[in-house]
N, C-alpha and C positions, 0 to 999 in steps of 0.2 A: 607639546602640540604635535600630532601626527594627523597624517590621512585617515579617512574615515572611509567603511564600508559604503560602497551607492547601492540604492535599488536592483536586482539584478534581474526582475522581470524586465516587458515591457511597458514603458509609460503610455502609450496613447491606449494599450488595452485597460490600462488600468484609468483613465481618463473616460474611458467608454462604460467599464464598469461603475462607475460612479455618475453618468446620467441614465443609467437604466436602471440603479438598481435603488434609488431612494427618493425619484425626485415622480412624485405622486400627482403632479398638475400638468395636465396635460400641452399646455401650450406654453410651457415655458421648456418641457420636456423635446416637444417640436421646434421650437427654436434653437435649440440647441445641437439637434442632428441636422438643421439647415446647413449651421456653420463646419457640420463635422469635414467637409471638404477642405477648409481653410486650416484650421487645427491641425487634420491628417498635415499638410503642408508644413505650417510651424514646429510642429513636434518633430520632423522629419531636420526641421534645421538647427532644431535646437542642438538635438543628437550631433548633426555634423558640429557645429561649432565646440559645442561639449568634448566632442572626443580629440578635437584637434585642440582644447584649450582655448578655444576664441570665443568667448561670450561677449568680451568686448563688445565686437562688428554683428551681434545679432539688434535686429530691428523691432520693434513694436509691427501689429497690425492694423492698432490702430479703431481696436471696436471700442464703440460708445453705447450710449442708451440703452434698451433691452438687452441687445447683446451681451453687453458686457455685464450688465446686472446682473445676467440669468450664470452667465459663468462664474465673478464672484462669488455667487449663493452654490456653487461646486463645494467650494471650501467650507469646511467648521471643521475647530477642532474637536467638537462631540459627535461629529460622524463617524462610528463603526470603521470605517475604511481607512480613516484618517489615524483615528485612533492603534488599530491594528499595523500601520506604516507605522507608524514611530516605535511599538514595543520591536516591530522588527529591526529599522534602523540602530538602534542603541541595544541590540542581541548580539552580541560576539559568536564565534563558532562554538564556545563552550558550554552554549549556550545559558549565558549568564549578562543579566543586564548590567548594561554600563552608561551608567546615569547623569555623568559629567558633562557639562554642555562643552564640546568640542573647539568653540570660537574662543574660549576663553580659558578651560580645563581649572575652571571655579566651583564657581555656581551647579545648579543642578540642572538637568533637561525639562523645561515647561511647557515646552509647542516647538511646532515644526516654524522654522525661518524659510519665509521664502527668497531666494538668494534675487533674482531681480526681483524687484516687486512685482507683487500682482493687480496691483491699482494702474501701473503703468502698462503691465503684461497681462490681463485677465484670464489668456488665451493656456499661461501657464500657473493660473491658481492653483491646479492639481495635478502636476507634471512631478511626479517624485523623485525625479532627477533637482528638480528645482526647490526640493523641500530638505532643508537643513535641520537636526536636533538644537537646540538652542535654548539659552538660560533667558529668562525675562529680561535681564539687565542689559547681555546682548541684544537683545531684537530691540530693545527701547531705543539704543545707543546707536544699531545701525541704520533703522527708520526706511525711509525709500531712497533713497542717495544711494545708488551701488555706484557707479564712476562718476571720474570726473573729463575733461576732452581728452586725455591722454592717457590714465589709465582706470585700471578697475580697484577699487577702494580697500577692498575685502579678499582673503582668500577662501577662495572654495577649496575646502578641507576635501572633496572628493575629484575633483580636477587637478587640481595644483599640486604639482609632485614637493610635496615638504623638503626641502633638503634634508640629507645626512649626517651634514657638518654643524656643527653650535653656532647659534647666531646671538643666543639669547647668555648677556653673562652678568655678574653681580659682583658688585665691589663691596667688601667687608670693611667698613668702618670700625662696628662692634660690635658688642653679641644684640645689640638692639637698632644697632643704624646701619642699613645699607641700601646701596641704589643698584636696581633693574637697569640694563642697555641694552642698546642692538647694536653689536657691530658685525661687521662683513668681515671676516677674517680671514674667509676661506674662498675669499673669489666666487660668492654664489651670483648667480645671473643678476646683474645689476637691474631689468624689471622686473624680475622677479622679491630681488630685496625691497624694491617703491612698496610694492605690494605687501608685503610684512611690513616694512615703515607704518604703512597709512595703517593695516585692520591693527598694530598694537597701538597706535595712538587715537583712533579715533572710537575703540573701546578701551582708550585707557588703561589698557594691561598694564602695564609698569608701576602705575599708582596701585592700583589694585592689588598686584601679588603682593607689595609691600606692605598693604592693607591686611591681609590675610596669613602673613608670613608667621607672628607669633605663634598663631597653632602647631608650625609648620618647626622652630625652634623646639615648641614645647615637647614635641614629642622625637627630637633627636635628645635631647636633655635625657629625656625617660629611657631611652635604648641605652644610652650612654650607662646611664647611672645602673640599670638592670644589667649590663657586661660586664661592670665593674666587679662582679662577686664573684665571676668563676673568670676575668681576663684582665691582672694586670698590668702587663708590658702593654705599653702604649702604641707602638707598631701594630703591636699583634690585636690589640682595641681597631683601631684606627682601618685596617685590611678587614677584618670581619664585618663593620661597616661598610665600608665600601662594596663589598661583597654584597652585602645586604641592597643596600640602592642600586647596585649595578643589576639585580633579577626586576626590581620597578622601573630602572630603564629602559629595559628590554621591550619591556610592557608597552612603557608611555612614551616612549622616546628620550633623545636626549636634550632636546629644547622644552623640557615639561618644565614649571616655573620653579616645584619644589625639588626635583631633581637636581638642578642647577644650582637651587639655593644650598641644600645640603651636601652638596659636592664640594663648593666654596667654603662653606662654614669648618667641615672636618680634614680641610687643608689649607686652615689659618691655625696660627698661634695662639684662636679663644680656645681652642677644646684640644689641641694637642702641640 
């Protein structure tokens, strides 16, 4: 799990572009540059809170009725706009898509998440700072509950500076049994660890990568076995490896699930 690129335009122009450019009835079109006063306002704090890290302390505005209808109906994920934000979000510089949903680095990317909600925030249905790549299973699991009175649930993969140091580790049982943890090893900010606590338990991560892990053996199995024909010394097996996941570290980081797991696994006693 690493940080993820944010949007690097403007959101309220692009908030703006999105009531001008699709919504064809005139007086839901009108209601919605009424509110543009109030919006201009919120988008304006979102950003401060966003850039200082405090979504926590941001407030609702609190629109109901047409309002807020007319803003909900901002979003679809079959609008053009919408659509075209996500191929960007999940484009790297190499520009090659990276399809992984980010909360989870499982599943595949299926809709944009929106980090507060937008049933509670209407105001930011289409704030692209507020729109996460996200696999189904995630958004199902995070729902509308972003905190709780003391902290924030989930991390935002583009605010939250990821730490550096491993948090994420795996106890080898055997080539078939092992258990996912989180420990603190390395003195990472103790709210900021709540915050990793709560988003891998409350999607589950830990059962999951376990869930998924076979694949994840099967295909050290095959590296292994394909080495075997031009590397017999064990050492010299064993560095080539590592070699080899240390260029997908680099990539995915070093809290990625199967990084970890494959790190652990070819520095036990099953495979060498």
């Amino acid at each position: 799990m690493k940080n993820i690129k944010c949007f690097p335009g403007d959101a309220l122009t692009f908030h703006k572009s999105l009531v001008n450019d699709s919504l064809n009835k005139e007086d839901i079109k009108n209601n919605l540059i009424q509110n543009e006063h109030i919006i201009t306002t919120k988008y304006a704090d979102y950003k401060l809170k966003f850039d200082n890290n405090n979504l926590f302390a941001i407030s609702a505005h609190g629109f109901d009725g047409e309002d807020k209808i007319n803003l909900l109906k901002l979003y679809s994920s079959q609008r053009k706009s919408i659509i075209n934000l996500k191929i960007e979000l999940t484009t790297n510089e190499f520009n090659q898509r990276i399809n992984n949903c980010p909360n989870c680095t499982i599943e595949k990317v299926a809709s944009l998440d929106h980090y507060i909600p937008k049933d509670e925030f209407p105001e930011f249905s289409v704030n692209p700072i507020n729109l996460i790549p996200c696999c189904s299973t995630c958004n199902s699991k995070k729902k509308e509950k972003w905190k709780d009175d003391q902290n924030l649930l989930f991390l935002n993969l583009y605010s939250d500076i990821i730490p550096s140091a491993q948090y994420l580790f795996v106890n080898i049982v055997s080539k078939t049994e092992f258990i996912f943890e989180l420990k603190n090893m390395s003195h990472i900010d103790l709210n900021l660890f709540k915050v990793i606590e709560s988003h891998y338990d409350k999607l589950n991560l830990l059962q999951r990568f376990r869930e998924d892990s076979d694949e994840v053996i099967s295909e050290l199995d095959i590296l292994i076995s394909s080495c075997r024909d031009s590397i017999i010394d064990d050492i010299e097996l064993q560095r080539f490896i590592e070699n080899h996941y240390s260029k997908i570290e680099a990539r995915d980081g070093m809290n990625n699930w199967k990084i970890v797991l494959v790190k652990a696994m070819i520095n036990s006693s099953i495979y060498f």
